[in-house]
C-alpha positions, -999 to +999 in steps of 0.1 A: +218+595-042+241+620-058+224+654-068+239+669-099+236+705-092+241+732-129+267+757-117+256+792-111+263+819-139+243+849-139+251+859-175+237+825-189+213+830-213+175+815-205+161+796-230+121+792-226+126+758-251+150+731-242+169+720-278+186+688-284+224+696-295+235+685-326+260+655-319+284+646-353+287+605-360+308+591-384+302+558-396+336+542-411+325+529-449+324+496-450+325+486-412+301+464-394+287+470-361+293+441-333+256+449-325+232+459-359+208+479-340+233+505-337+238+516-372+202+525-374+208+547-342+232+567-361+213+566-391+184+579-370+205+608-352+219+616-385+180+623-399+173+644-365+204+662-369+192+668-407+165+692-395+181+711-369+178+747-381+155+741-400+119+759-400+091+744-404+067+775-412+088+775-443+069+758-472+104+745-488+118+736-452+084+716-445+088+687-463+124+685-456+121+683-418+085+659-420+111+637-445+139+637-416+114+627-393+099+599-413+139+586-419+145+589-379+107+565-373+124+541-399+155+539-383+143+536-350+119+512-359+144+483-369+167+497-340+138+485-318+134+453-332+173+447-327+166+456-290+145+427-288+171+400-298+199+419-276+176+419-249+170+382-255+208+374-257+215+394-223+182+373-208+197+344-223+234+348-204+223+356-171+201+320-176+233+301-183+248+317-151+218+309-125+210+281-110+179+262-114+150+278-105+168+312-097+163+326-130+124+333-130+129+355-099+160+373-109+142+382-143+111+396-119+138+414-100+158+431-124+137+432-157+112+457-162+087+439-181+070+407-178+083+372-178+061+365-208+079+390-226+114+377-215+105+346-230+093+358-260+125+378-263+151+351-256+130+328-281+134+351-306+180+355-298+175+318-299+160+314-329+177+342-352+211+340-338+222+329-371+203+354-392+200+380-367+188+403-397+159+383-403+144+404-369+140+438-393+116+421-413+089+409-391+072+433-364+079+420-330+048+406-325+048+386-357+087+372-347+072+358-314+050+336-331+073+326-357+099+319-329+077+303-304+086+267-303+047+255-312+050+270-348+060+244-373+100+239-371+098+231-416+078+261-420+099+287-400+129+271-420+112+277-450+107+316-442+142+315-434+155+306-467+135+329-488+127+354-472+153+384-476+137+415-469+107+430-451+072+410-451+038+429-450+020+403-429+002+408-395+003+385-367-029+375-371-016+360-409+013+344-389-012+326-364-034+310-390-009+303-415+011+283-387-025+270-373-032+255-411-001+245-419+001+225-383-037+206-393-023+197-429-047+220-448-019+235-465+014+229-475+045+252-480+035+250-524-002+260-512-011+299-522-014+316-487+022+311-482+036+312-519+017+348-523+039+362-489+072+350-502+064+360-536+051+398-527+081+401-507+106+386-535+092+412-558+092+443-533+127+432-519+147+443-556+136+483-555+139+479-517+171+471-513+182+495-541+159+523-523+180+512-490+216+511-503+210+544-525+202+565-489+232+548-472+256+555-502+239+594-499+248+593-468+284+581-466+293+606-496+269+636-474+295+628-445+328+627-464+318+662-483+314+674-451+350+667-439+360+679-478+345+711-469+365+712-435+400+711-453+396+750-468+402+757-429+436+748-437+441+776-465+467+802-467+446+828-444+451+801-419+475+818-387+488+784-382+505+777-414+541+793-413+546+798-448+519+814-464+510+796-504+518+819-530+488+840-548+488+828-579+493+793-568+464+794-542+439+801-568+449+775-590+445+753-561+410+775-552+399+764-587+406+727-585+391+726-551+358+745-568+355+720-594+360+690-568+332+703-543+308+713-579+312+675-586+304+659-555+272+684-559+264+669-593+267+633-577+245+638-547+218+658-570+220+625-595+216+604-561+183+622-547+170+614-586+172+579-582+167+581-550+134+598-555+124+575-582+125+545-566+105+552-535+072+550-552+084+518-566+096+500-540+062+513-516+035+496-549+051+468-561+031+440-553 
């Protein structure tokens, strides 16, 4: 076992609290990740990374860094849930590659959970490879019900279909709607499952609004960031061999100034509407 061994510098400076360092992602606009999961990872480090500096003994700095948090829970929330289907894909690989009856111990060997749990896993990759975004909008214990291959086959379809954004139901709801649905005492026109594809048709519109308002915020936070960056480049910079005349450099200065006061103006308008439709999209019922 290799030992990793910090190299000796008396002049270090001792810090009594260990800080996570600030790490810059950049997302390319309008790019899809191979794997989903990881866009909520970055949208998660960029919430942490929102708050570093940041005091919380500070009334105005308070609910800034408990807002950050909340954003990173979100974030890494649906990130877990992806885990779940990735985990079921690998599970489901390294079955096509075993023999038969090799798999069960190789899972107890080189899994660290339960078997139970790599079924349940590989049922859900199964299931949703098609609509592997259909995994944000169930918790995980609610999918592996849904998934299992004793719920009704007509009903899962169903949820499929019309269902487009995250459902408010507990898997105690999932159990018995699949239970009564399974004895014929209701049907997919009956009230207990109209009423959770209807509340979720009518939450999904500010939702997804809500959703693609932070992201948008987001991309333009990023780019303004590298806007910023470019003034490094101005004529006090050493590495520039002809210097930008005066006169000319505060036109330029001026445009520049009226460029970053606009971006400003469009990221205030954002956190508006922003702000305005988070209540909406957390009562509409």
């Amino acid at each position: 076992m290799k030992e990793f061994k910090t190299p000796s510098n008396t002049d270090a400076p001792v810090h009594d609290d260990y800080t996570i360092p600030k790490t810059e992602f950049v997302k390319v606009p309008g790019t899809r990740s191979t794997e989903p999961g990881l866009s909520y990872i970055f949208d998660a480090l960029k919430a942490r990374d929102k708050r570093a500096g940041l005091n919380p003994d500070k009334p105005d700095q308070k609910e800034e860094i408990l807002d950050s948090i909340r954003d990173e829970l979100q974030s890494r929330g649906i990130a877990l849930k992806y885990q779940v289907f990735e985990i079921g894909r690998a599970l489901c690989s390294a079955k096509k590659i075993l023999a038969h009856g090799e798999f069960k111990p190789w899972v107890a060997a080189n899994f660290d959970h339960s078997f139970k749990t790599a079924h349940n896993c590989m049922k859900v990759f199964e299931v949703c490879a098609g609509n592997p975004e259909f995994v944000e909008y169930f918790t995980p214990s609610c999918l592996y019900v849904i998934c299992s291959p004793k719920f009704p086959e007509d009903l899962r379809k169903a949820l499929f279909d019309n269902i487009s954004g995250p459902v408010d139901v507990t898997k105690k709801d999932v159990v018995e709607i699949g239970m009564k649905y399974k004895m014929g005492a209701i049907t997919i026109h009956d009230e207990p499952i109209q009423k959770l594809l209807r509340e979720q048709k009518q939450r999904t519109l500010f939702e997804k609004h809500h959703i693609e308002l932070k992201a948008l915020k987001g991309i333009i936070e990023n780019r303004f960031k590298r806007i910023k960056g470019i003034i490094d480049n101005g004529p006090d910079n050493p590495l520039i061999q002809e210097q930008i005349d005066g006169e000319e450099w505060e036109v330029q200065e001026d445009k520049i100034f009226q460029i970053h006061n606009g971006i400003e103006k469009i990221l205030a308008k954002l956190n508006v509407l922003i702000n305005e439709l988070e209540p909406k999209s957390e009562t509409v019922t």
